[in-house]
Every structure is written in C-alpha cells, then in structure tokens.
N, CA, C and O atoms as a DFTB+ gen file, in Angstrom:
628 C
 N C O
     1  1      86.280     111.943     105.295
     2  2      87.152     112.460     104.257
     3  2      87.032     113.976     104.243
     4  3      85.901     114.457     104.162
     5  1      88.254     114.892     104.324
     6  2      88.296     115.840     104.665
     7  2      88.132     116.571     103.002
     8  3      89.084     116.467     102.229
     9  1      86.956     117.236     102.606
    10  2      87.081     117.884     101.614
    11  2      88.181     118.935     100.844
    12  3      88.300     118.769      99.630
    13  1      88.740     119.676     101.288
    14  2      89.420     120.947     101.144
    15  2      90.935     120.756     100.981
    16  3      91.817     121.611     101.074
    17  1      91.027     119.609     100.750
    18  2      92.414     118.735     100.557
    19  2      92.353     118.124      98.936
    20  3      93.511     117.824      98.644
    21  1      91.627     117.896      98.030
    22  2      91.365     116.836      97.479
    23  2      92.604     116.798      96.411
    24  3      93.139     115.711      96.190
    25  1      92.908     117.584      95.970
    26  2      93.742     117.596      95.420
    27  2      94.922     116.432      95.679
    28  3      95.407     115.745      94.780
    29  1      95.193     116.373      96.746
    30  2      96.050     115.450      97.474
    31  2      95.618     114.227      97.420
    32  3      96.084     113.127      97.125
    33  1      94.825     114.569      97.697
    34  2      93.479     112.697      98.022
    35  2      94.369     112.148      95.679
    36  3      95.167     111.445      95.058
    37  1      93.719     112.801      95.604
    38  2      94.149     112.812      93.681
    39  2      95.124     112.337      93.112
    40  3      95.316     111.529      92.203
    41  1      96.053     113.295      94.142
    42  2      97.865     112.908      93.649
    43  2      98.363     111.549      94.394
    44  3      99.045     110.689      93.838
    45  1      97.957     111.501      95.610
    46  2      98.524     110.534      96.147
    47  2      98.091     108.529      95.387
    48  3      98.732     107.478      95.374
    49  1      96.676     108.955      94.879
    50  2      96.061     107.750      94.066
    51  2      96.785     107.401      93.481
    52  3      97.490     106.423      93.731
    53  1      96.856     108.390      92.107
    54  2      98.071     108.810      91.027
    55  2      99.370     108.260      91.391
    56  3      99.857     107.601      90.472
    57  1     100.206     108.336      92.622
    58  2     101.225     107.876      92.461
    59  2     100.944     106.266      93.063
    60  3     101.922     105.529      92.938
    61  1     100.030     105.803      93.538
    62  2      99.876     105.047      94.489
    63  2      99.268     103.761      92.745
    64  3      99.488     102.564      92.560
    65  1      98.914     104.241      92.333
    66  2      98.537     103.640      90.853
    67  2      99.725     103.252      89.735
    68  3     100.081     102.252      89.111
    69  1     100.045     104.387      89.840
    70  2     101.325     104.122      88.967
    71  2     102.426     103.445      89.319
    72  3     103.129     102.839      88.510
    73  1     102.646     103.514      90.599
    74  2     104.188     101.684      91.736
    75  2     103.266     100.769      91.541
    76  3     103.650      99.675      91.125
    77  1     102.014     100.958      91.760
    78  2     101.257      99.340      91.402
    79  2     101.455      99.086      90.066
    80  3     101.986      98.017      89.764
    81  1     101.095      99.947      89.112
    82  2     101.250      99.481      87.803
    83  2     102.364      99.129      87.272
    84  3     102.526      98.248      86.427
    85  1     103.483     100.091      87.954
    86  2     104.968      99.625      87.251
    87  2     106.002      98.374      88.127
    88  3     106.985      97.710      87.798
    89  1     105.178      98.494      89.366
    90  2     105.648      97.417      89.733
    91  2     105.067      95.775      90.005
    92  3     105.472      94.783      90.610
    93  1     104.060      96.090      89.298
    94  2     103.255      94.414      89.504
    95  2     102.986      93.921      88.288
    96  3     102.916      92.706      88.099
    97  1     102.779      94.940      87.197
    98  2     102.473      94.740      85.871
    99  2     103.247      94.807      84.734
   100  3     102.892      94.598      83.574
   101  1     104.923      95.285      85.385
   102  2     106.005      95.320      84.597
   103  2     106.923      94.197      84.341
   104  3     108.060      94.251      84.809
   105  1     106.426      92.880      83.434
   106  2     107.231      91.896      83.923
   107  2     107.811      91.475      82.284
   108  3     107.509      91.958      81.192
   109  1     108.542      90.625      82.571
   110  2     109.021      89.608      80.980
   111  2     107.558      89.497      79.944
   112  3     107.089      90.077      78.965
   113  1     107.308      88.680      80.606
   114  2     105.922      88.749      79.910
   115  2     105.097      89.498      80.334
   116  3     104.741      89.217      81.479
   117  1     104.463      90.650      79.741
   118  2     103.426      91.853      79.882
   119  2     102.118      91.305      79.550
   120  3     101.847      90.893      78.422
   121  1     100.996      91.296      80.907
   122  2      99.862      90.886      80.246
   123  2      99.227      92.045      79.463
   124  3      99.575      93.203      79.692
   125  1      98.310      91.748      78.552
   126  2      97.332      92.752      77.647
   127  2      95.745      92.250      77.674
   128  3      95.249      91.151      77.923
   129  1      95.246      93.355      77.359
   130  2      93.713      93.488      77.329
   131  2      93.253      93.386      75.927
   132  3      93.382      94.482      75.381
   133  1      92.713      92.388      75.050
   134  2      92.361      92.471      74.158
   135  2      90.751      93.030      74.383
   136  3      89.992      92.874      75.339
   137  1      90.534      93.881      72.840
   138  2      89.136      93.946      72.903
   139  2      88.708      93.561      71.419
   140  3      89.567      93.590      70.537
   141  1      87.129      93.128      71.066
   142  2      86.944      92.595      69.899
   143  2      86.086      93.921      69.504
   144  3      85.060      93.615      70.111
   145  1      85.833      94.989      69.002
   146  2      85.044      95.436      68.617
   147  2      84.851      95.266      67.033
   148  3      85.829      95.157      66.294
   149  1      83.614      95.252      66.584
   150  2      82.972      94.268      65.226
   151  2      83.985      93.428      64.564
   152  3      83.780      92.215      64.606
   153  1      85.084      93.869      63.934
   154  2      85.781      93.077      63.076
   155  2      87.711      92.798      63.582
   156  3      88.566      91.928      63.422
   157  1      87.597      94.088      64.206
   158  2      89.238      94.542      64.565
   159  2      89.165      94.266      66.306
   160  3      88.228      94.262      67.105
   161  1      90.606      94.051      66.431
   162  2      91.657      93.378      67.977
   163  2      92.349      94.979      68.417
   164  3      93.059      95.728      67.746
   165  1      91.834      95.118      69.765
   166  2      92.891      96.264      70.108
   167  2      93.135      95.530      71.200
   168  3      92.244      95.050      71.900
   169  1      94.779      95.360      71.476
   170  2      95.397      94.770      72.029
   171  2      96.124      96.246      72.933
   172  3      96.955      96.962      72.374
   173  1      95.702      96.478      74.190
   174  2      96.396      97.177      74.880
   175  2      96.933      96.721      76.279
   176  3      96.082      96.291      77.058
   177  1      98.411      96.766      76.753
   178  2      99.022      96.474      77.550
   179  2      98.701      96.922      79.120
   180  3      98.960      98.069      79.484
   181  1      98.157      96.004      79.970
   182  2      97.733      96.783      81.533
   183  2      98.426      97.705      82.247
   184  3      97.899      98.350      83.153
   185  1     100.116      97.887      81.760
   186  2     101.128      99.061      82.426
   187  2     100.765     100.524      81.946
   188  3     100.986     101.573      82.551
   189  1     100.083     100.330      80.574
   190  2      99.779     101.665      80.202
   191  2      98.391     102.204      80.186
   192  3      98.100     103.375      79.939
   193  1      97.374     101.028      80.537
   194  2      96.390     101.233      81.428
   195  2      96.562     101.956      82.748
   196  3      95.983     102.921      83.246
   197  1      97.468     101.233      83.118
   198  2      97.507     102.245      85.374
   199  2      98.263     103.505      84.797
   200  3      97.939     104.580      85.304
   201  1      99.219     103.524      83.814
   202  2      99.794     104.488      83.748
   203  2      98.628     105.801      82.939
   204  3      98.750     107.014      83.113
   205  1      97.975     105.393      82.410
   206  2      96.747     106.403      81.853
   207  2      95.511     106.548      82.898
   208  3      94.748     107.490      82.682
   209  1      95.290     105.867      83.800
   210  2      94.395     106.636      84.528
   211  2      95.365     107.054      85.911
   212  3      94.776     107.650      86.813
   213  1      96.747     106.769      86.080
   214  2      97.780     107.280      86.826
   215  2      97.614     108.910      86.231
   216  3      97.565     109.537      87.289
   217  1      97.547     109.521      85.564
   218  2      98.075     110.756      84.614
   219  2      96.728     111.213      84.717
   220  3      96.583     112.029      85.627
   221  1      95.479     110.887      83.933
   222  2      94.181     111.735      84.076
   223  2      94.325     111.869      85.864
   224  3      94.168     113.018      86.278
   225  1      94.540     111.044      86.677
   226  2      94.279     111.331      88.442
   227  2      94.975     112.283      88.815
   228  3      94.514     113.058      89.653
   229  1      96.361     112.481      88.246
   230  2      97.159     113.681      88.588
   231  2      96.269     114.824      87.922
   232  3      95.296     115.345      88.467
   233  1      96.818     115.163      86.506
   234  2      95.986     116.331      86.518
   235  2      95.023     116.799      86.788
   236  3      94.856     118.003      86.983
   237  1      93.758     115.488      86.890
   238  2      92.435     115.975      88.313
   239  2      92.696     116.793      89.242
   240  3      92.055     117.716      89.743
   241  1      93.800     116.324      89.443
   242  2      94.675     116.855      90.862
   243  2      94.953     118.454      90.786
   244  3      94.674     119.526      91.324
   245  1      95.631     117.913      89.836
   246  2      96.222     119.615      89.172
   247  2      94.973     120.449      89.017
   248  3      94.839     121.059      90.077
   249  1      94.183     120.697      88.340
   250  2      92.522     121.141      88.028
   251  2      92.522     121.506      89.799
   252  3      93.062     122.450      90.376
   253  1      91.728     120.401      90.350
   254  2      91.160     120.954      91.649
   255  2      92.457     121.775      92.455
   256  3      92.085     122.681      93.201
   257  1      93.861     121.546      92.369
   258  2      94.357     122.618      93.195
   259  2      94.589     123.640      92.735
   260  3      94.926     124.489      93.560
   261  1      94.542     124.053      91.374
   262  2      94.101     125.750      90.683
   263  2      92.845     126.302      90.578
   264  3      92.519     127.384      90.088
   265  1      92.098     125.345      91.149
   266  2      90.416     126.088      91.500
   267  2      90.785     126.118      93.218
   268  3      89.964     126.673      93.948
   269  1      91.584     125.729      93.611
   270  2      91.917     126.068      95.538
   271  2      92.734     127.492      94.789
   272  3      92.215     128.600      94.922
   273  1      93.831     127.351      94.132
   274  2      94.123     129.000      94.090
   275  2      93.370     129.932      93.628
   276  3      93.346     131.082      94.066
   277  1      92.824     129.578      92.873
   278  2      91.737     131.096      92.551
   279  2      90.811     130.641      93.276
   280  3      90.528     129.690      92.548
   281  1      90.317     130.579      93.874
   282  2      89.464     130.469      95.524
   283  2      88.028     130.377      94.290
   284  3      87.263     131.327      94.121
   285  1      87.946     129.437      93.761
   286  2      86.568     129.003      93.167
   287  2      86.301     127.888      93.836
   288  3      87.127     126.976      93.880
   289  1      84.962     127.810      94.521
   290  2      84.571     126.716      95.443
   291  2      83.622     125.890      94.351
   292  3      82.844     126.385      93.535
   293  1      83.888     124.626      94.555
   294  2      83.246     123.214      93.817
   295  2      82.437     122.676      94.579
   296  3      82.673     122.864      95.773
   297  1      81.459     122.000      94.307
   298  2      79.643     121.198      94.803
   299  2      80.637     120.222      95.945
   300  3      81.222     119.275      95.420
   301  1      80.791     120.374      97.096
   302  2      81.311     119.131      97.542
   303  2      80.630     117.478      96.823
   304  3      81.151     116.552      96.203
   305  1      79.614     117.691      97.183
   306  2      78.763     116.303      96.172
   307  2      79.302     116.150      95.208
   308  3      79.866     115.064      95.071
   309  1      79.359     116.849      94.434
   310  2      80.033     116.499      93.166
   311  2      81.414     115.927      93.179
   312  3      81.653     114.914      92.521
   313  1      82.437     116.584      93.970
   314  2      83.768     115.870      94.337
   315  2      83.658     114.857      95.046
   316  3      84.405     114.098      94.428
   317  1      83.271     114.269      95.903
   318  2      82.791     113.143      96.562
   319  2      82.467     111.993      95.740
   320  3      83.236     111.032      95.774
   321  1      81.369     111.956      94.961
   322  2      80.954     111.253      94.087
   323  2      82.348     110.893      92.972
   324  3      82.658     109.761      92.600
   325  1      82.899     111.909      92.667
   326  2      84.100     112.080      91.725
   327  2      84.889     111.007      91.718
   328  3      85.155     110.177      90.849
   329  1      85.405     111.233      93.436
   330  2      86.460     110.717      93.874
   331  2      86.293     109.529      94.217
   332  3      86.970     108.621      93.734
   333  1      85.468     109.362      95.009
   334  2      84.799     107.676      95.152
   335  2      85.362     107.190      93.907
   336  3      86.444     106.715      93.562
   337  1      84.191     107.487      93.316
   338  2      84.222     106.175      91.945
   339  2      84.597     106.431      90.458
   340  3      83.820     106.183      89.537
   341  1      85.835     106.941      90.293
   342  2      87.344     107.164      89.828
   343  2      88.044     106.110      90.271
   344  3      88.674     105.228      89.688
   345  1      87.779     106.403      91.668
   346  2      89.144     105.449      92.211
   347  2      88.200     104.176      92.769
   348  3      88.814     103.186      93.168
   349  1      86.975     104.163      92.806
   350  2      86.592     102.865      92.923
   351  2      86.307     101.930      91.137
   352  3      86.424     100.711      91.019
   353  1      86.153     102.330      90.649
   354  2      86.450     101.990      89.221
   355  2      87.742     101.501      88.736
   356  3      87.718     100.544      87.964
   357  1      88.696     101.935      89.022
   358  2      89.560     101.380      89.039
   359  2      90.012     100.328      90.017
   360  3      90.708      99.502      89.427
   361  1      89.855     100.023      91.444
   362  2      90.030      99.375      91.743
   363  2      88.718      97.745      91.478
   364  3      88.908      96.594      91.873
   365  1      87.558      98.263      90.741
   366  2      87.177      96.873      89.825
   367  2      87.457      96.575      89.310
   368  3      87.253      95.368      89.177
   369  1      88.339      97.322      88.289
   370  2      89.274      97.153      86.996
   371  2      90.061      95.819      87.622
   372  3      89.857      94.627      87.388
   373  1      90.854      96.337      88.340
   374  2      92.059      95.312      89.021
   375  2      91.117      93.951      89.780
   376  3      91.268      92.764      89.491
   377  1      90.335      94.397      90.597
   378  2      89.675      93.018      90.807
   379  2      89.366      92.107      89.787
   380  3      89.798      90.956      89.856
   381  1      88.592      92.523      88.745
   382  2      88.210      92.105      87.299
   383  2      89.661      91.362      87.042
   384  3      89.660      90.143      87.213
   385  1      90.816      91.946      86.673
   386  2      91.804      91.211      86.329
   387  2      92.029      89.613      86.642
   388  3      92.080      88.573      85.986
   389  1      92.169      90.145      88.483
   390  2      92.302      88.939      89.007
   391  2      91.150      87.732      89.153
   392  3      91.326      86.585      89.563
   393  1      90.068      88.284      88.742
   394  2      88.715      87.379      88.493
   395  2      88.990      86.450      87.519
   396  3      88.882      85.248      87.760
   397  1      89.333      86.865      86.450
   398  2      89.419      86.498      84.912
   399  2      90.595      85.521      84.697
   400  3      90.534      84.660      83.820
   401  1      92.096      85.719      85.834
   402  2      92.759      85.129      85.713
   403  2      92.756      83.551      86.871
   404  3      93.559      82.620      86.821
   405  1      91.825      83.683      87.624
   406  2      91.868      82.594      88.541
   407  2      91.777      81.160      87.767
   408  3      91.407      81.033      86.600
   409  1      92.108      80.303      88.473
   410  2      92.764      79.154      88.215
   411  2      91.903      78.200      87.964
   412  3      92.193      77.224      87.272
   413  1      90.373      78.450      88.682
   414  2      89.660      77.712      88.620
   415  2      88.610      77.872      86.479
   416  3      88.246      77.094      85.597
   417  1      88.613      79.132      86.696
   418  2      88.360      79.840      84.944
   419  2      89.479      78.801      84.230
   420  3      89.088      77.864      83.534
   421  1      90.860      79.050      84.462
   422  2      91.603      78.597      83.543
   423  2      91.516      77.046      83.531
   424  3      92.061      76.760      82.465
   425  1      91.271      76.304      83.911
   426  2      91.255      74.949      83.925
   427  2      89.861      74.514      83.674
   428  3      89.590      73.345      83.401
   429  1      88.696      75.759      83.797
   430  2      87.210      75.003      82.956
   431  2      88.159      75.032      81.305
   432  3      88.230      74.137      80.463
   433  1      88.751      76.329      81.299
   434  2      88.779      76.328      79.764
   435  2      89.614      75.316      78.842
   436  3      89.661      75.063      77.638
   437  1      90.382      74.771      80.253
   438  2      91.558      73.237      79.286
   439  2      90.314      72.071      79.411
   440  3      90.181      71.432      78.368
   441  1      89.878      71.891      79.928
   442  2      88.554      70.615      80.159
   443  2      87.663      70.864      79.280
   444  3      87.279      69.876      78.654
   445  1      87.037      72.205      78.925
   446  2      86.243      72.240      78.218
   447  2      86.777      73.034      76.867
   448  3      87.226      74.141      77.166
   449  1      86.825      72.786      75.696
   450  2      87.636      73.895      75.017
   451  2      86.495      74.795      74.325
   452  3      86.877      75.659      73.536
   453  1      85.321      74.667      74.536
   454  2      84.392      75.328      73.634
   455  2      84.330      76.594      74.914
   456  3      83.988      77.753      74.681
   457  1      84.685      76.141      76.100
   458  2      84.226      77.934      76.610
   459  2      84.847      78.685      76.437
   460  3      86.053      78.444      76.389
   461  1      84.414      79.866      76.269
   462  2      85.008      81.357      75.851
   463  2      84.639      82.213      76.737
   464  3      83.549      82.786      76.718
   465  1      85.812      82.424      77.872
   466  2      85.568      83.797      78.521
   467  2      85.493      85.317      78.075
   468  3      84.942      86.327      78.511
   469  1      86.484      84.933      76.771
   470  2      87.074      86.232      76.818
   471  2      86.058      87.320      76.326
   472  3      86.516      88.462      76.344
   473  1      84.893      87.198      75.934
   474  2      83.714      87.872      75.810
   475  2      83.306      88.544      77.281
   476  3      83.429      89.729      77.591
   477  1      82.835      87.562      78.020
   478  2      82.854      88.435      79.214
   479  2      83.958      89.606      80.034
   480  3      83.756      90.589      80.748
   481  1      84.992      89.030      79.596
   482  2      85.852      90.260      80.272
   483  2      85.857      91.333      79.180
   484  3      85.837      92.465      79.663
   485  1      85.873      91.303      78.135
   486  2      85.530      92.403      77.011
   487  2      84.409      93.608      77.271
   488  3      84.364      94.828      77.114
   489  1      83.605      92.646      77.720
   490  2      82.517      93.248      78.211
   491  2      82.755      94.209      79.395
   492  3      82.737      95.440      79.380
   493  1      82.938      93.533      80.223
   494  2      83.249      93.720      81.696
   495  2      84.133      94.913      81.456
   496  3      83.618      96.014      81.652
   497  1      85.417      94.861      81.050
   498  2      86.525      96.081      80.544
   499  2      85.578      97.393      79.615
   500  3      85.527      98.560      80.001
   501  1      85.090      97.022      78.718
   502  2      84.619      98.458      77.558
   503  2      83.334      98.765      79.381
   504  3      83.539      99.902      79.806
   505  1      82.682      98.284      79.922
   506  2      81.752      98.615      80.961
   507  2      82.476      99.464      81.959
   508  3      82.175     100.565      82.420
   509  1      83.552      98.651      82.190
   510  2      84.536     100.017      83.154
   511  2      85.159     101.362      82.767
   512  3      85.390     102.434      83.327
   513  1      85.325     100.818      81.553
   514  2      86.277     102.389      81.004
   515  2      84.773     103.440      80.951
   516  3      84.580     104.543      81.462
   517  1      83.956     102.657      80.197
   518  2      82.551     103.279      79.323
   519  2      82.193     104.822      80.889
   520  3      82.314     106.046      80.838
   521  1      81.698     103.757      82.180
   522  2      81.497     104.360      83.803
   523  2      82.932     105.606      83.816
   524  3      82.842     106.832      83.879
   525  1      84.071     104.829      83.741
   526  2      85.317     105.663      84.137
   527  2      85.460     107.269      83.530
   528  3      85.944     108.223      84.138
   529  1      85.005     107.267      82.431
   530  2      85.018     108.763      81.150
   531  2      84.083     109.128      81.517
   532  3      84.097     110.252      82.019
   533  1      82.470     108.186      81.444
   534  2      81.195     109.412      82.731
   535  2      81.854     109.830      83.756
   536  3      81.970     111.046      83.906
   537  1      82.286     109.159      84.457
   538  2      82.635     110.171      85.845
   539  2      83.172     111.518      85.446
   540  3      82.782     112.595      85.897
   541  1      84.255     111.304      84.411
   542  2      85.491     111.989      84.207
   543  2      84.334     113.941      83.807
   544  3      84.543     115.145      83.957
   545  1      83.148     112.995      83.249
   546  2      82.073     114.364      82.269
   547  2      81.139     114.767      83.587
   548  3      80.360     115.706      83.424
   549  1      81.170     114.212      84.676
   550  2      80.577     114.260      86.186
   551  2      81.547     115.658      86.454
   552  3      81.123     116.809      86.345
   553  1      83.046     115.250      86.856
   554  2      83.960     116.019      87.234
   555  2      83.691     117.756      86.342
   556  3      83.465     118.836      86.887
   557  1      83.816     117.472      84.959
   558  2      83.722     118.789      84.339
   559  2      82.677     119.593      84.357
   560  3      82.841     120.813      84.373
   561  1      81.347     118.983      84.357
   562  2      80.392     119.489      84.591
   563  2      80.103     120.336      85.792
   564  3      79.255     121.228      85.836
   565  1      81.070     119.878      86.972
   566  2      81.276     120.644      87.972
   567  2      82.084     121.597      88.014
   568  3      81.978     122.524      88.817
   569  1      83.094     121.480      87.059
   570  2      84.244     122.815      86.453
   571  2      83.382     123.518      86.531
   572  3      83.353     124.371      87.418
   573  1      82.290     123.367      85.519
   574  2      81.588     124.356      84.298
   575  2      80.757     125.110      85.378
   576  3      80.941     126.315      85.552
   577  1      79.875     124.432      86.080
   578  2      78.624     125.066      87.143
   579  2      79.688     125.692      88.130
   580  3      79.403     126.791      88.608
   581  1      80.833     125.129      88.468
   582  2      81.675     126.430      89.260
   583  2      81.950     127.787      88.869
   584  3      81.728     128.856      89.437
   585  1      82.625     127.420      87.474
   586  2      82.915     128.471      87.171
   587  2      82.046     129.663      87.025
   588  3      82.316     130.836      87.281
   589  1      80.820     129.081      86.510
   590  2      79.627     130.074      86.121
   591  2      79.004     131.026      87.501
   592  3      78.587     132.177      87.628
   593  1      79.214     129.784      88.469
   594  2      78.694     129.868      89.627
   595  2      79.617     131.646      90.074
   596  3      79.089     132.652      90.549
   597  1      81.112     131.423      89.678
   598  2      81.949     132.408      90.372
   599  2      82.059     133.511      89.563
   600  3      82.312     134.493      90.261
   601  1      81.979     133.783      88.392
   602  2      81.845     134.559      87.618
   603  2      81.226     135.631      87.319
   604  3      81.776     136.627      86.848
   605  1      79.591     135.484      87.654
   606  2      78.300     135.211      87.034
   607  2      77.092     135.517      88.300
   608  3      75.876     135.412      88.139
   609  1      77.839     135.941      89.653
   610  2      77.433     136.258      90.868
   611  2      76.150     136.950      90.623
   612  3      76.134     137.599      89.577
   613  1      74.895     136.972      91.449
   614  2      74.152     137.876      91.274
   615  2      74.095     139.033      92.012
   616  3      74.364     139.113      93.211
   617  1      73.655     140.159      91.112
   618  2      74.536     141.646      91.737
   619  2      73.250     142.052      93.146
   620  3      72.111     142.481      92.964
   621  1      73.786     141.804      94.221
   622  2      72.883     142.342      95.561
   623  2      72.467     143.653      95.406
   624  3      73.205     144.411      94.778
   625  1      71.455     144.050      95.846
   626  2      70.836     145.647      95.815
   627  2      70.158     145.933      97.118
   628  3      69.637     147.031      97.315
C-alpha cells in the first residue's frame, strides 16, 4: 500500500460504501439496528449507517489531502493503522449483519422462543461503533503530533 496517496485510498472506500449502502440496503422494507440502552430503543436504519461512516471516510479524505497541500507530513504508522481498521471495522459491521441474519439463528429462534439474540448483536454493534470513534481519536491524535511536529521545529545552531 502506497502511502502518499491516502487520501484516495479514503475517497474511493467512501464511495465504494455508500453504492453498497444505497444499493443493497435501500429496499421496501429497510432493515434497522435496534439498540437497548437501560430503559430506551434507538432504532437506527443500516442506509444511514454506510451513509455516516460513507461521509466521516470522505472528509478523512479531505483532512489528509490538505495536510498533502500544506506539505505537513503524518506518522505513516499512524495512517496505516488508521486505514486498516476504519475500513476493517466496517467491513465486521457488515459481516456481523449477515451473521445475525442467517437462517440457521432464525429458525433456533421459531423452535425455541425463549432465545434472544438480539442482545448479542447489541452488543456486538455498540463494540463496533465504541473501536470505530477510537480509531477516529487514533487519526486526530496524529493531526495534533503533526501539526506540532511542523510548527514547533527545533531551531538548528
């Protein structure tokens, strides 16, 4: 993976996220992600899931190619790590989906009616996003040590 590009690596996810999302997850019936936290249901729709980490991936994008114009150089490690698992996080997300929906899950739960998955994928979901926003404080933290880094030079004598 060619570093000095990433920006691209970013955008291309971004759009490559968002035809998956609008085109696999845009249907009559829209599946949703419920979550139980203590007392209250947040019921959010999976199109505006791809479409929200579609949008943070772009402007990632955007970020790292205005630190390529003002020629501020970033930790390669740090982008590496970034980029990996951003976009490998999301693609558990989507595995997770299709885990949860297999056929063999859905038919313990008509045979048996006392099991309850939907705890585990609750879980499983607040665990991905929870990883997905660290990364996101991974990424800035590398803003921050760049910037300081370029700024903040020590004066040679």
């Amino acid at each position: 993976m060619k570093i000095e590009k990433t920006h691209i690596y970013f955008w291309v996810s971004s759009v490559f996220i968002f035809v998956l999302g609008f085109s696999y997850y845009n249907s009559v019936e829209t599946e949703v992600i419920s979550f139980n936290i203590h007392d209250t249901y947040y019921i959010i729709e999976i199109p505006l899931i791809t479409n929200f980490v579609s949008i943070i991936l772009f402007i990632t994008g955007l970020v790292y190619w205005f630190f390529i114009k003002l020629n501020i150089r970033l930790f390669k490690l740090f982008i590496i790590i970034h980029f990996i698992l951003s976009i490998g996080i999301f693609l558990a997300f989507l595995i997770g989906l299709s885990y949860f929906k297999m056929s063999f899950l859905a038919q313990n739960n008509k045979n048996f009616h006392l099991f309850d998955d939907s705890l585990n994928q609750d879980l499983f979901n607040s665990v991905l996003f929870f990883i997905f926003f660290l990364i996101q404080i991974v990424f800035v933290i590398n803003l921050v040590i760049s910037v300081l880094r370029h700024f903040f030079k020590p004066i040679k004598q």
